[in-house]
C-alpha positions in Angstrom: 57.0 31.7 28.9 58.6 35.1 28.8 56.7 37.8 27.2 58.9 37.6 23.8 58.4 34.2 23.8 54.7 34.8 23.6 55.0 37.7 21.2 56.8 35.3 18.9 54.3 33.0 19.1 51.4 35.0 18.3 53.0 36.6 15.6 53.8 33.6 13.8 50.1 32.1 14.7 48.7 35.3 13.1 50.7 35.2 10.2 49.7 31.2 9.9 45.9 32.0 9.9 46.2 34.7 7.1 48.4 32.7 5.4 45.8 29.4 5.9 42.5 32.1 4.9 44.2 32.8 1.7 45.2 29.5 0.7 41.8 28.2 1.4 40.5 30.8 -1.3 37.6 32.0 1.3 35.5 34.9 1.1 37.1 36.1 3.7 39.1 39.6 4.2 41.9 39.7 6.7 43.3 43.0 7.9 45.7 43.5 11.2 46.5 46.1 13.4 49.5 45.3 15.9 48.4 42.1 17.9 44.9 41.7 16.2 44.0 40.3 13.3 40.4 40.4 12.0 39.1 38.2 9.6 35.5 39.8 7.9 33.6 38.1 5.7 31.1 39.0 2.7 28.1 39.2 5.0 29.7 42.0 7.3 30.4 39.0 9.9 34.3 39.2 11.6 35.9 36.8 13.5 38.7 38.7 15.9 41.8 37.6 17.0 43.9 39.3 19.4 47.0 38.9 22.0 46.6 38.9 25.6 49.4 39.3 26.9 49.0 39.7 30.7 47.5 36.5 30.7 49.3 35.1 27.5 46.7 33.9 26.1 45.2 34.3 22.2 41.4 34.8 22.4 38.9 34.4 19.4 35.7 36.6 19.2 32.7 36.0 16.3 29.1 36.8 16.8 28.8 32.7 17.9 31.1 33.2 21.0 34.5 34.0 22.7 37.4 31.4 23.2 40.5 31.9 25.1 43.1 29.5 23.8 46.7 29.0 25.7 50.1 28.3 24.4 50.4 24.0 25.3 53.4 23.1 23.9 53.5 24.1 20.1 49.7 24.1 19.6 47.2 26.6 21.3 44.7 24.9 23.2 41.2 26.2 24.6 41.7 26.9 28.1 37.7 25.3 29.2 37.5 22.1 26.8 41.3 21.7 25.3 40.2 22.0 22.2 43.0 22.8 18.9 42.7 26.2 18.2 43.0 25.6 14.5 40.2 23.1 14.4 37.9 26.0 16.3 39.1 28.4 13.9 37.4 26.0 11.1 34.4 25.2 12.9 33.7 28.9 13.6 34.2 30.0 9.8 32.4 27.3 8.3 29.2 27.4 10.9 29.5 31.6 10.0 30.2 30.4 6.1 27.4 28.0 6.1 30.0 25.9 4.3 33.1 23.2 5.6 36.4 24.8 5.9 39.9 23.3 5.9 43.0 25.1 6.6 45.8 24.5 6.2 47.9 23.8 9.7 51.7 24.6 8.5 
């Protein structure tokens, strides 16, 4: 994957999870500066996104852990247990939430 190509990508998965957070009606504040987006909510809690590009990968920092997520085909996949970066993205705001979460994927 050229760099562009990965650029692209994590623009438009960026743009997706704001998109998702606001259409969920959370409590949840997203704010973005160039590749990384960071989601706060009420409690002062944050959830960070962010581009890496050398290693073209999207990683995911909250106060319960770090995840490094790769491009596998057209979904983003955690690069230890393969898990949907979407579904991770739920479990982490609802465990930090106290509450379930479903976002929308498209």
């Amino acid at each position: 994957m050229s760099e562009s190509q990965f650029l692209q990508a994590i623009d438009t998965t960026l743009a997706r999870v704001q998109a998702a957070v606001d259409a969920a009606g959370l409590p949840v504040e997203c704010s973005q500066t160039a590749l990384i987006l960071t989601l706060e909510l009420d409690d002062g809690a944050k959830v960070i996104l962010n581009a890496q590009t050398p290693m073209r990968q999207l990683w995911m920092a909250s106060r319960i852990g770090a995840r490094h997520f790769a491009l596998q085909g057209e979904e983003w996949r955690d690069t230890r247990s393969g898990a949907e970066f979407f579904g991770e993205l739920e479990r982490t705001l609802a465990e930090l939430l106290g509450e379930p979460v479903q976002l929308a994927r498209r």
